[in-house]
C-alpha positions in Angstrom: 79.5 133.7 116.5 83.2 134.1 114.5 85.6 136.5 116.4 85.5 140.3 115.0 89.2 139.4 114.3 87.8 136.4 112.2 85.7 139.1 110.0 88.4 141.5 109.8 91.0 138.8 108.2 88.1 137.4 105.8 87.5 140.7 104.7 90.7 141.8 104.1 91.6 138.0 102.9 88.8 138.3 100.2 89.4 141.9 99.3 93.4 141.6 98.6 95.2 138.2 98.8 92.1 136.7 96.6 91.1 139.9 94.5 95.3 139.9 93.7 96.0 136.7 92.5 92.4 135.4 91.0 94.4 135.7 87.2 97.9 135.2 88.3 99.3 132.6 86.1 102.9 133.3 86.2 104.2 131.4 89.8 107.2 134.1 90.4 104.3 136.5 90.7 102.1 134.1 92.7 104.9 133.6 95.0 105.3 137.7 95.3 101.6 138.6 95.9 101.5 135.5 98.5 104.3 137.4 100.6 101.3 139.7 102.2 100.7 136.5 104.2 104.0 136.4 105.9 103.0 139.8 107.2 100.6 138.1 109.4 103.3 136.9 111.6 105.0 138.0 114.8 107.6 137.6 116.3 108.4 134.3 118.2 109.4 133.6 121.8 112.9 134.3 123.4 112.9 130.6 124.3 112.6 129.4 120.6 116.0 128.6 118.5 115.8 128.5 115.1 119.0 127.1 113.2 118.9 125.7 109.5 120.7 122.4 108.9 121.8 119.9 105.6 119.6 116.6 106.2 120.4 114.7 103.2 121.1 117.1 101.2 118.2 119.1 101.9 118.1 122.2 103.7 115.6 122.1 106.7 114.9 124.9 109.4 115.2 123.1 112.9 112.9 124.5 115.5 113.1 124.2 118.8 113.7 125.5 122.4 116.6 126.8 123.7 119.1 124.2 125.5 116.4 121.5 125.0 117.5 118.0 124.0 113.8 116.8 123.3 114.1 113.1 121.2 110.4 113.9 119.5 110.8 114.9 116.5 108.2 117.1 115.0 108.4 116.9 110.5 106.6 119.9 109.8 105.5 119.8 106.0 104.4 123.7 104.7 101.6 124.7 103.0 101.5 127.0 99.7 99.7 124.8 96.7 102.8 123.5 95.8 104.1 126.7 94.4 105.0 129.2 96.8 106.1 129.5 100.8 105.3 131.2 103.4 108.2 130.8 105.9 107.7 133.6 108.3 104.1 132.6 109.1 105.0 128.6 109.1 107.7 129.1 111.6 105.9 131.2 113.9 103.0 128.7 114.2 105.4 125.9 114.2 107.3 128.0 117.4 103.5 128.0 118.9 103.6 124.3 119.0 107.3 123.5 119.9 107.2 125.3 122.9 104.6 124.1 125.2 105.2 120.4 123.7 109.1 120.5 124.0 109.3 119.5 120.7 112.2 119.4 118.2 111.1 120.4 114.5 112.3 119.7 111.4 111.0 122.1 107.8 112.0 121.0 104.9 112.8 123.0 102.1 111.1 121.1 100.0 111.4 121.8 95.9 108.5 123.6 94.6 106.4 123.6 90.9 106.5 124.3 88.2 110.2 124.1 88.3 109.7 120.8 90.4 106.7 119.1 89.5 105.4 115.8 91.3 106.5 113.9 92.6 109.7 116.3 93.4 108.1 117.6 96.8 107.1 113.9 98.1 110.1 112.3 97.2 112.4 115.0 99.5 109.7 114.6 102.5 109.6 111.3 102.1 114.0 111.1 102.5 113.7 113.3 105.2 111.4 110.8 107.1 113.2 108.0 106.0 116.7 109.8 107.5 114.8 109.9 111.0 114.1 106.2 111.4 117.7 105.3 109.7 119.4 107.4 112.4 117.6 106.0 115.0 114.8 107.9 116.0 112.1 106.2 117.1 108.8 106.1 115.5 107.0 106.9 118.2 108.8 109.9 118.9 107.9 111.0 115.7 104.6 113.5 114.8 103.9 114.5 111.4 101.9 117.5 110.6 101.1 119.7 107.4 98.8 122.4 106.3 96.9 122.7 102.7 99.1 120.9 100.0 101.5 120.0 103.3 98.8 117.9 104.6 98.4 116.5 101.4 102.6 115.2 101.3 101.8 113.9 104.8 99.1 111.8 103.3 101.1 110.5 100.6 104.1 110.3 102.6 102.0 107.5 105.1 100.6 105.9 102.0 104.5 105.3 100.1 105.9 104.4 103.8 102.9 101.6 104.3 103.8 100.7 100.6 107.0 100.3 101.1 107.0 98.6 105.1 107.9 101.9 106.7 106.9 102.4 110.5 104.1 104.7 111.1 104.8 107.8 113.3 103.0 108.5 116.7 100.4 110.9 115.1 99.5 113.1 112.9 98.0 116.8 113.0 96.6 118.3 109.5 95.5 121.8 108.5 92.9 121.8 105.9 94.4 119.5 103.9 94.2 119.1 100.0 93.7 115.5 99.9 91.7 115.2 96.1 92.7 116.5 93.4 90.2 116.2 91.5 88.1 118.6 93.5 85.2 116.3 93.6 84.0 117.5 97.1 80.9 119.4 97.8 82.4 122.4 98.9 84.8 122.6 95.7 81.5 124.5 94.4 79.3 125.1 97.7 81.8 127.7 98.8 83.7 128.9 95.7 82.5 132.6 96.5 82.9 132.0 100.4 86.4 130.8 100.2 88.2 134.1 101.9 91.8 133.1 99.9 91.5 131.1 96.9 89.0 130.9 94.1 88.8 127.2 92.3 90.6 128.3 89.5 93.5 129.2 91.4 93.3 126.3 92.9 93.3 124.6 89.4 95.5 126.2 87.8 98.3 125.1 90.7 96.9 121.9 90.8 98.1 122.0 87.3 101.7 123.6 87.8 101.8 120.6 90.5 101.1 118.1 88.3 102.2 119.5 85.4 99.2 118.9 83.0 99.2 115.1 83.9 95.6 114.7 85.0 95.1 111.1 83.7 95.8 109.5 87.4 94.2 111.8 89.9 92.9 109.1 91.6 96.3 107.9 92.4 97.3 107.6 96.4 100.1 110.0 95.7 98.1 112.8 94.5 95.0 112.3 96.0 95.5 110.7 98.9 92.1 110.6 100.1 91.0 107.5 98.0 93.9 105.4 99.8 93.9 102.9 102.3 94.5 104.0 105.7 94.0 100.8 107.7 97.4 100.9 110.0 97.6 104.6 110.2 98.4 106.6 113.3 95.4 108.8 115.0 94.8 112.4 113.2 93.6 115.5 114.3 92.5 117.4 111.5 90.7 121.1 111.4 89.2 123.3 108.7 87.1 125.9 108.2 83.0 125.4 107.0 83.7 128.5 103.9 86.8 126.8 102.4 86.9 125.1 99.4 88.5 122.5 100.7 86.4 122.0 103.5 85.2 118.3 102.5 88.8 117.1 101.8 88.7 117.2 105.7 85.1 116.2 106.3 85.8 113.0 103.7 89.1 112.3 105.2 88.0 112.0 108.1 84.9 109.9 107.4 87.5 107.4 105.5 89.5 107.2 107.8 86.8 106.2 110.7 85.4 103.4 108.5 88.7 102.0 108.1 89.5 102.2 111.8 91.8 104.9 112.5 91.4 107.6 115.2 90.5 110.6 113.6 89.4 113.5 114.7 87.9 116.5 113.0 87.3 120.0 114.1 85.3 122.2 111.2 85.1 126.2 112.9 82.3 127.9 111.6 83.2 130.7 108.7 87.0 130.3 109.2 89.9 130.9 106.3 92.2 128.0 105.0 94.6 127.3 107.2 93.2 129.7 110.0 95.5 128.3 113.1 98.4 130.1 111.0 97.0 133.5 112.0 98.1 133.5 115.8 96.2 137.0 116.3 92.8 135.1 115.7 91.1 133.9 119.0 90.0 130.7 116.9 94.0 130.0 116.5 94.8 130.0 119.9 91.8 127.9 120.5 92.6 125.5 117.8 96.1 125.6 118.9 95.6 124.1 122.6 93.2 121.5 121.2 96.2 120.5 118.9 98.6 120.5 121.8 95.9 118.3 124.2 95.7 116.0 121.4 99.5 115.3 120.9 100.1 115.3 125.1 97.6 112.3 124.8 99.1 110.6 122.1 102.8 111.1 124.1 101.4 109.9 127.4 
């Protein structure tokens, strides 16, 4: 059984968010009707400092608590199909992690489409993890984690560092990640109706913004990152929901991954919406949440 919360937020998910932005084509407007979201999120804990800082010319919010000196270094890549942001909601969750981990986090603002198309967003994620190693941080005092297209520039991120002799961080933690663009999984059609947030044509028509209109390499590591190597990556903890349409990106992922000898592990939560841990008043997010924290405490020890 889901949490009565769980139905309540599907609902209301399904019945405003989805209803409002199934023929939205313009992004500005996207961006605007995706603002609901941030009204998800409360407030975050006295012990939390949030400043904003320049890291290579790119602004980044820096989370982390109070009077803390933590060395791990938490790169925190946001969700919003490439198009829009979320802040308020991304922050708070991100708080939810820094503070029983000690962690020190880094958000980069990364560029967003159709202003910015690919590979705008990887290239700046990619600097800012290049600036950690190149100032001395070590990689294993380094987690990488992402939700939705965020998981999808963590992916790439691993598969352009590999590529290019980069260190691999300690870990990873994704978020119903989109790693295939061409939407070739199952549950791109088995739960177009039961995804509570996006329809597949939403999800196309970003996909498109993202890419803008070059769908002649999909297959490429860099937007897909599923159908990439991943022999030398770091272990992954990944969770989704069984109604979202991107359900199988995880399921797939994680499969891959397996075969090829990396630690993943995969948590699917019966009926929940993309990106659920985000929504901190669900029972399923705070469950999620201290499996996520167990998981990077054994990867630290």
């Amino acid at each position: 059984m889901i949490s009565w919360q769980a139905k309540a937020l599907n609902l209301f998910l399904k019945q405003t968010v989805k209803r409002s932005i199934e023929n939205t084509k313009d992004a500005n407007k996207l961006r605007f009707q995706m603002r609901a979201l941030d009204k998800f999120s409360f407030g975050t804990s006295s012990k939390i400092e949030r400043t904003q800082s320049m890291r290579e010319s790119i602004l980044c919010d820096e989370i982390k608590l109070k009077y803390s000196y933590s060395k791990t270094k938490l790169l925190y890549l946001h969700g919003g199909a490439f198009v829009f942001k979320t802040p308020a909601m991304h922050n708070n969750f991100i708080a939810r992690l820094v503070e029983p981990l000690d962690l020190h986090a880094i958000v980069p603002d990364y560029p967003l489409a159709p202003e910015n198309p690919f590979p705008a967003a990887l290239d700046c994620c990619y600097i800012i993890y290049k600036s950690l190693l190149d100032s001395g941080t070590a990689p294993g005092d380094i987690i990488l984690a992402g939700d939705s297209a965020g998981g999808n520039l963590v992916l790439a991120l691993l598969h352009r560092a590999k590529r290019d002799g980069l260190p691999m961080p300690k870990c990873c933690v994704l978020l119903s990640p989109n790693a295939d663009m061409t939407q070739s999984g199952l549950s791109a059609v088995e739960n177009r109706y039961s995804d509570a947030l996006f329809s597949l044509e939403v999800m196309l028509h970003c996909r498109n913004l993202y890419l803008e209109g070059r769908n002649d390499d999909l297959h490429n590591e860099e937007i897909s990152p599923l159908f990439g190597d991943f022999t030398g990556f770091p272990p992954f903890m990944l969770h989704a929901g069984s109604t979202e349409l991107m359900r199988d990106d995880s399921t797939r992922l994680a499969e891959f991954m397996q075969a090829q000898g990396v630690a993943a592990h995969l948590q699917v939560w019966r009926e929940m919406p993309h990106v659920f841990p985000l929504f901190e008043q669900l029972p399923e997010s705070k469950a999620a949440l201290k499996q996520i924290v167990s998981f990077i405490q054994q990867q630290k020890n």
